[in-house]
N, C-alpha and C positions, 0 to 999 in steps of 0.2 A: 236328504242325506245330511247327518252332521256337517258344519264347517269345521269343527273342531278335528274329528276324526280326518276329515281328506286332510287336512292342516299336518296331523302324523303322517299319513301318510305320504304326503309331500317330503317332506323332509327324510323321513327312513330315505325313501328312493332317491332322493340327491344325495345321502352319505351311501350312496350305492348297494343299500337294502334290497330285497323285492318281497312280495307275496301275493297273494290271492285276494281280491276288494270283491266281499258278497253281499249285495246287495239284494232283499226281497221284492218285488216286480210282482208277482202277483198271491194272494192270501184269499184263503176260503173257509169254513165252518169253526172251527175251537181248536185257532192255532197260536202262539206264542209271540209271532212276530209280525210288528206290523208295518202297514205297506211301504216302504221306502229307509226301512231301517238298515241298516248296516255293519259289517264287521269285517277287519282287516286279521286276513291268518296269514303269518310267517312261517319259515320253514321248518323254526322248532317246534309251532304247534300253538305257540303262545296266540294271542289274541284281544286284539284291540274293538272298543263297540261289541255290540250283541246284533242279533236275528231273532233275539228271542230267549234262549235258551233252551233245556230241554235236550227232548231227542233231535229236534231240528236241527239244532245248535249245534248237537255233537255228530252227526249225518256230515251236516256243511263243514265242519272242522277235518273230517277224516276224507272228503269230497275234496276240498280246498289242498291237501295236505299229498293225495291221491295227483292234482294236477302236475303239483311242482315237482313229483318223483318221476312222470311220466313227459311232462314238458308241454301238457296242454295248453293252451294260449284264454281259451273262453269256452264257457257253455253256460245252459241252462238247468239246471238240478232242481228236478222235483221230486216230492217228500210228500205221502200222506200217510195221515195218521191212523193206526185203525186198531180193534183189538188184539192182535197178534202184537202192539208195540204199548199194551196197556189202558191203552186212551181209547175206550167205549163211544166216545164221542165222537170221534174223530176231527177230520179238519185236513184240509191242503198247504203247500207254499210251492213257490216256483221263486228260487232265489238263479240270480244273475253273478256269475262268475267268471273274473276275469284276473288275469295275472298281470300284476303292475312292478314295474321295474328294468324287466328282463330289456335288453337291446343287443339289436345283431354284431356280434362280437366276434375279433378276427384274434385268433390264439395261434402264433409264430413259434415253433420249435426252430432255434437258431437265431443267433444274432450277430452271424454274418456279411458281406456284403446284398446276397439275395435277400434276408433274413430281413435286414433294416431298409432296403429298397420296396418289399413289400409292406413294410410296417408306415412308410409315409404315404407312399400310394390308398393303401387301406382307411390310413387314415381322413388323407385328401376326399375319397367317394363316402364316407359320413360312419364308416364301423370304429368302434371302440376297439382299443388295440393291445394285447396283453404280448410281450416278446417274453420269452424264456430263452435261459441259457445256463449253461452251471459255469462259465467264465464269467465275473463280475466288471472286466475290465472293459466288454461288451456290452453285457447287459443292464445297461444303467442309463439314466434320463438325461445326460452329458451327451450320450453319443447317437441315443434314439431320443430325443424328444415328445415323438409325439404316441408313444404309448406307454404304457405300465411297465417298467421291466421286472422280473423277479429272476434274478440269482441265487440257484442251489442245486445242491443234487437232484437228478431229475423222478427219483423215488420221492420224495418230499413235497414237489410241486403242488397236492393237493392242500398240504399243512402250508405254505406259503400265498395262499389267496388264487388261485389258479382254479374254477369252477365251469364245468363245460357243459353247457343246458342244450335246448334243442336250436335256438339263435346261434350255437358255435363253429365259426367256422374255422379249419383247424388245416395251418400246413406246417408241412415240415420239410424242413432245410437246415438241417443241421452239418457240422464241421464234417462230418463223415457218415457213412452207411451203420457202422454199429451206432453210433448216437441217434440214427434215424431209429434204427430198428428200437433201439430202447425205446423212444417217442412213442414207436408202435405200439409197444408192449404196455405202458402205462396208461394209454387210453381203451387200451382192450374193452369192451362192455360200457363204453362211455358213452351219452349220447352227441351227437352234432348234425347241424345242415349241411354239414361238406367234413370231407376229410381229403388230402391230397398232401405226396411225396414226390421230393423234387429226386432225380436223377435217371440213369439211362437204363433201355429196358433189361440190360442183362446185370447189371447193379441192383435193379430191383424183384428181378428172380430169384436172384441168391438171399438177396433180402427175404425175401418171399418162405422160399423151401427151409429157411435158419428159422425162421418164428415157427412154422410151421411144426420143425420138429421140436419146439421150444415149448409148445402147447398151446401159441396166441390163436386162437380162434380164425378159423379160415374166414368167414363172414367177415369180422373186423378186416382181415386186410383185403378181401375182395369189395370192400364196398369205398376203399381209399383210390381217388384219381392218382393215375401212374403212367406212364411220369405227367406231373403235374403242369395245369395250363392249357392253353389252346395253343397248338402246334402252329405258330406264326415263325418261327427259325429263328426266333431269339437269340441273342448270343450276350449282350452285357446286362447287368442286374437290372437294369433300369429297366432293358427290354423283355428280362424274363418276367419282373412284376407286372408289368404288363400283360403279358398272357397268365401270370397266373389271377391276379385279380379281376380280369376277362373272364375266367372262367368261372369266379365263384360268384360273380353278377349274374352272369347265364341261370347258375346254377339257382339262386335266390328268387332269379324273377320267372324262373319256372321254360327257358327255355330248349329245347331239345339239342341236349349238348354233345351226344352222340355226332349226331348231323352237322354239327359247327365244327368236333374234332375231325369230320371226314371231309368238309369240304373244305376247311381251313387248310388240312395237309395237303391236299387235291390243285391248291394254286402253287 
């Protein structure tokens, strides 16, 4: 592999870039790319190094291009060439794909007392840490140090650096039930590892039956933890980040969290 190329690609991903690094692994009959060459696709499409060119090249581009809209992590793409694609001759590749950059990211709707209690907790267990808020006087690296804050209306959030991949883990605790629900509503069809809303169950029904007639997708909100955390009786922020970042560990390292909200409430 190029030094030069990973040399880019180092750097994009420290100014907080990502993309897909494709790598050829294996090559057969009259193909373009040879063994261990490589090429860096971003999310525009652009591209650094080759595979080759050709049809491969542009396979592995729209392959590459296919993960990051979908949030795949790695696989193996293979490609043969045959007359239906022109090439009489044929020829194989088996290029290696993998997405570089991406890291498990805790995204805060509210900045709060829960809000910024979560935001150093999250930070402390090793996620990147994005707070939103559309008060500035909150949201700002003064008062949360240890994450991203962005300040704006929460329609805009996307045009303000706010991008939520399949690494996103996403709560919301915002100043009130309508500001949650908006949070709801903007990540509608979005993807994440977790989704979870802070407050009590009959706050979050009304929440519930209001989106619902609003048009937000019943799926989106049935698949958000409610009320958020593992039901340990929390009562101050410190202790509710606690079960809430409890739970999105559970939910990360894959274990059955169903069973941890039943026996946790059970003591």
């Amino acid at each position: 592999m190029d030094s030069k190329l990973l040399s880019l690609v180092n750097d994009e991903v420290q100014d907080g870039g990502y993309g897909v690094l494709c790598t050829v692994i294996n090559e057969s009959g009259s193909t373009p790319g040879a063994l261990g060459s490589s090429m860096w696709v971003r999310p525009d499409g652009s591209i650094a190094g080759t595979v080759g060119g050709g049809l491969i090249e542009y396979g592995a581009i729209q392959e590459a291009l296919r993960m990051m809209r979908c949030g795949g992590r790695s696989c193996v793409w293979h490609k043969e060439l045959g007359e239906k694609d022109g090439m009489a001759c044929g020829g194989a590749s088996d290029i290696y794909m993998e997405t570089v950059g991406r890291c498990d990211e805790l995204v805060i709707f509210g900045a709060g007392h829960v809000g910024k209690a979560v935001a150093q907790l999250g930070a402390f267990v090793g996620f990147k840490v994005t707070v939103w808020d559309e008060r500035e006087e909150f949201a700002n690296e003064e008062n949360i140090p240890w994450a991203r804050c962005v300040a704006c209306p929460i329609e805009k959030i996307y045009e303000n650096g706010i991008s939520l991949h399949d690494r996103s883990y996403i709560v919301i605790a915002t100043r009130g039930h309508l500001v949650d629900a908006e949070a709801v509503t903007v990540t509608d069809g979005q993807p994440g590892a977790y989704y979870g809303m802070i407050g009590s169950r009959s706050k979050i029904a009304t929440v519930r039956k209001m989106l619902i007639e609003q048009g937000v997708s019943a799926a989106h909100i049935d698949r958000i933890f409610k009320p958020i955390g593992l039901p340990l009786k929390a009562e101050t922020p410190n202790e509710i980040a606690v079960s809430i970042i409890s739970e999105i560990l559970a939910v990360k390292y894959g274990a059955d969290v169903e069973r941890l909200r039943g026996e946790t409430a059970a003591r």
